[in-house]
C-alpha positions in Angstrom: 1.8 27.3 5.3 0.2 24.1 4.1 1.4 22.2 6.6 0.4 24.5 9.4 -3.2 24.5 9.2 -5.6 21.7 9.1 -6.9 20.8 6.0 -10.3 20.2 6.4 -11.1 23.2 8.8 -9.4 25.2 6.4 -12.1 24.7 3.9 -15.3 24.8 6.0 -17.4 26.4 3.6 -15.5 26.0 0.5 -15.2 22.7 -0.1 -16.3 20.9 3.1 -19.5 21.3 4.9 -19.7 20.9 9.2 -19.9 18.3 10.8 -22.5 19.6 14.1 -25.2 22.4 12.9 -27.0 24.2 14.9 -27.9 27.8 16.7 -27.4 28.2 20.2 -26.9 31.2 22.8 -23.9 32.0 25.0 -24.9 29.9 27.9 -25.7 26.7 26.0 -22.9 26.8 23.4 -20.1 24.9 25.5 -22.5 23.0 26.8 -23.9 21.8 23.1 -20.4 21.2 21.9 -19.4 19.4 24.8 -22.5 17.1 24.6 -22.0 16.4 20.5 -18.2 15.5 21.8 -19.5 12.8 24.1 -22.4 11.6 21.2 -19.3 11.3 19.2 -17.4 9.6 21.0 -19.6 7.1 22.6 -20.7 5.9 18.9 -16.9 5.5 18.5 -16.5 3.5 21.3 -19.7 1.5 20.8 -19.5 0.9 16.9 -15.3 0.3 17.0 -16.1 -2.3 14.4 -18.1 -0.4 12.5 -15.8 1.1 10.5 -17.1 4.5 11.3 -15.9 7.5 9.7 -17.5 10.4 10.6 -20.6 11.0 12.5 -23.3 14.6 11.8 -24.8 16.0 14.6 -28.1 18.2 13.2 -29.9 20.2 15.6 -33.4 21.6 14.4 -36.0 23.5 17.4 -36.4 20.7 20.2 -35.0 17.8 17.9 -31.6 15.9 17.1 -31.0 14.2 13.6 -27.9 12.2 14.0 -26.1 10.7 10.7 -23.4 7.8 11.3 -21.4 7.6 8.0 -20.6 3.7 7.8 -18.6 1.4 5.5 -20.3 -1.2 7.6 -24.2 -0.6 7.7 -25.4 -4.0 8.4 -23.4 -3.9 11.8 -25.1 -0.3 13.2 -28.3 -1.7 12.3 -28.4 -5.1 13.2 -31.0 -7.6 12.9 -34.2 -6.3 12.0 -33.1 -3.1 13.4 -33.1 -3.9 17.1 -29.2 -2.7 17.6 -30.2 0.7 15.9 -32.7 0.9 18.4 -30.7 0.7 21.1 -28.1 3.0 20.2 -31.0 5.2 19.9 -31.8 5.3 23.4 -28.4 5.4 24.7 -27.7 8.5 22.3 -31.1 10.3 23.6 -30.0 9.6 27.4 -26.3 11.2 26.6 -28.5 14.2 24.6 -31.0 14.5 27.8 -33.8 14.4 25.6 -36.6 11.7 25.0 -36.1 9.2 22.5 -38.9 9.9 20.2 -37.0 13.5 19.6 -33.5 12.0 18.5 -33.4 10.3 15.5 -30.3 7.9 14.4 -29.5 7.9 10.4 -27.0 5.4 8.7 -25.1 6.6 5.7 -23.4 3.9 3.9 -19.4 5.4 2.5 -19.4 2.5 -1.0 -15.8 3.7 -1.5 -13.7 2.9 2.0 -10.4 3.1 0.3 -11.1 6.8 -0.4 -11.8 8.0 2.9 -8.7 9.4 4.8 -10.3 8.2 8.2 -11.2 4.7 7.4 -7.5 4.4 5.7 -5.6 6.2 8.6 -7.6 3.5 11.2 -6.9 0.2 8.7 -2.6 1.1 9.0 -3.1 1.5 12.9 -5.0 -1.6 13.2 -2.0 -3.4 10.7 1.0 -1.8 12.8 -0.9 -2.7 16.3 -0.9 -6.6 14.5 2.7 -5.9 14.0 2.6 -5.6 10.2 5.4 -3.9 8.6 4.8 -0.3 8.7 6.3 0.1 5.1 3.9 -2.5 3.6 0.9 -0.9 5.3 1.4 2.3 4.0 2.5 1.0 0.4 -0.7 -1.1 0.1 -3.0 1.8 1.6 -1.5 3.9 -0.9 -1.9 1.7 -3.8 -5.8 0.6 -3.1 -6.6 4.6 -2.8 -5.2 5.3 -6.2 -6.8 2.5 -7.8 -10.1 3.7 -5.8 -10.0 6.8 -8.5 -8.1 9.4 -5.8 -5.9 11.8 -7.8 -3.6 11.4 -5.3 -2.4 10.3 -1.5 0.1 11.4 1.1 0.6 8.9 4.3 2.6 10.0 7.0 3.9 7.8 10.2 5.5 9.2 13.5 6.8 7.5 16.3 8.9 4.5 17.1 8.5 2.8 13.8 9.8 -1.1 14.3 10.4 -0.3 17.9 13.2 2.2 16.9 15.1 3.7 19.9 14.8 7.0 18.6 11.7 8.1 17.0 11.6 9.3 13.4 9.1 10.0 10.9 8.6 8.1 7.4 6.4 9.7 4.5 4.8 7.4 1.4 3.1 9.4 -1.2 1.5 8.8 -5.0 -0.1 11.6 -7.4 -0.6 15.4 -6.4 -1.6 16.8 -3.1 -2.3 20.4 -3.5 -2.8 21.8 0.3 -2.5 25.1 -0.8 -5.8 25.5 -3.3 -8.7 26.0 -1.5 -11.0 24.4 -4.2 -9.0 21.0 -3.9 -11.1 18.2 -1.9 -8.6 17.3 0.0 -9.8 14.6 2.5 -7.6 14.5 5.8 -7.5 12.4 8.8 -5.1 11.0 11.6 -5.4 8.2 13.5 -3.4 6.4 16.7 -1.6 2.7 16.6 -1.2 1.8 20.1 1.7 -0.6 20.3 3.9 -2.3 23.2 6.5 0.2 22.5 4.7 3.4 22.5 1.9 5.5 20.1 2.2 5.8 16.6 0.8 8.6 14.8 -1.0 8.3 11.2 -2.0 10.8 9.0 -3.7 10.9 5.7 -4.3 13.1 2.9 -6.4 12.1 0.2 -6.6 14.2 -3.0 -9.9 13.5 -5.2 -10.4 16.7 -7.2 -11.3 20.4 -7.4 -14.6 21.1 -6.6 -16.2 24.3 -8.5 -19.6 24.6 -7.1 -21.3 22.5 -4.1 -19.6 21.1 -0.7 -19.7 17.3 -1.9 -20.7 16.0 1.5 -24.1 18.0 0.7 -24.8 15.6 -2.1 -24.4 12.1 0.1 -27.7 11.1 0.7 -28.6 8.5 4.2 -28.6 4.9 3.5 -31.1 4.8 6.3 -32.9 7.1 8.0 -34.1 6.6 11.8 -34.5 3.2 13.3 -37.8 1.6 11.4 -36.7 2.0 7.5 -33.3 0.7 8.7 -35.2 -2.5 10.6 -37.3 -2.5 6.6 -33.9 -2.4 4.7 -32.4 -4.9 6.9 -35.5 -7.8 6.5 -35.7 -7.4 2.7 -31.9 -7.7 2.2 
């Protein structure tokens, strides 16, 4: 059963909060979930060196609040904010919506090596450099259990070493309980696009049971819209 369902959709509400939030009637639901898809994407495309994880999508009345979280701030601002800026304009045009009424945030993520996403995309970017998939995945392992995770599953699929016939190889360290709810369990899968076909990467990251609030709740923005974010940038 643990394998069958995902693991962070399983605990919307439990342990893990949403990622878009907002209200909406029958005709403009699709079309709101359709538009966050392209938001998300586009930020994806644009800030590829970013080292984005995940990006919130807040919808309140008339107005977006968009949160990028970042291991790489510095880059999503830029200098004195002016790259901020302009993501903030291209995000209102793919929102329909003047730029005043969207408003771009950048969370900072201090602990890469614990977030499944940002560890999934550094072995896809090793394997597509033609590192040794075993190596990847031992040292990804190794730096998120030193990071303080409880405990970390990596799993690769495809033509590993440019294999013939595909097969799947599995590195793990610690606990990873998929079937207790109250577990943050932090997945994520990513794609290594090689000469010889896709590989597939997916990681589990264990970091503890949580008893009472979602912790995503208690991250709090870097920097919020593009002027503090042009302030942080010219006193650093």
């Amino acid at each position: 059963m643990g394998q069958k369902v995902n693991p962070v959709g399983i605990r919307l509400g439990i342990t893990r909060d949403w990622v878009s939030k907002w209200y909406a009637s029958k005709k403009q639901y699709a079309n709101q979930i359709y538009t966050d898809f392209q938001v998300r994407q586009f930020l994806r495309k644009k800030l590829a060196d970013a080292s984005v994880s995940r990006v919130h999508i807040e919808r309140a009345a008339r107005k977006v609040n968009v949160t990028i979280h970042t291991a790489r701030p510095g880059i999503v601002i830029g200098k004195k904010g002016e790259d901020i800026e302009k993501l903030r304009a291209e995000t209102a045009k793919l929102l329909g919506m003047t730029t005043a009424d969207v408003r771009l945030n950048v969370a900072e993520i201090r602990k890469p090596e614990l977030d499944s996403q940002l560890v999934a995309e550094g072995i896809a970017q090793q394997i597509e450099k033609r590192v040794m998939f075993r190596r990847a995945m031992k040292r990804a392992v190794m730096s998120t259990m030193r990071s303080g995770a409880l405990g970390v599953k990596v799993r690769l699929s495809g033509r590993l070493n440019g294999s013939e016939i595909a097969r799947t190889e599995i590195s793990r360290e610690g606990r990873v309980p998929l079937h207790t709810f109250r577990a943050d369990i932090d997945y994520a899968h990513a794609e290594a696009r090689t000469t010889y076909g896709v590989i597939g990467v997916k990681v589990w990251i264990f970091k503890g049971e949580v008893f009472d609030v979602a912790p995503e709740a208690a991250e709090e923005p870097a920097a919020e819209g593009a002027a503090p974010a042009a302030e942080q940038t010219a006193t650093a």
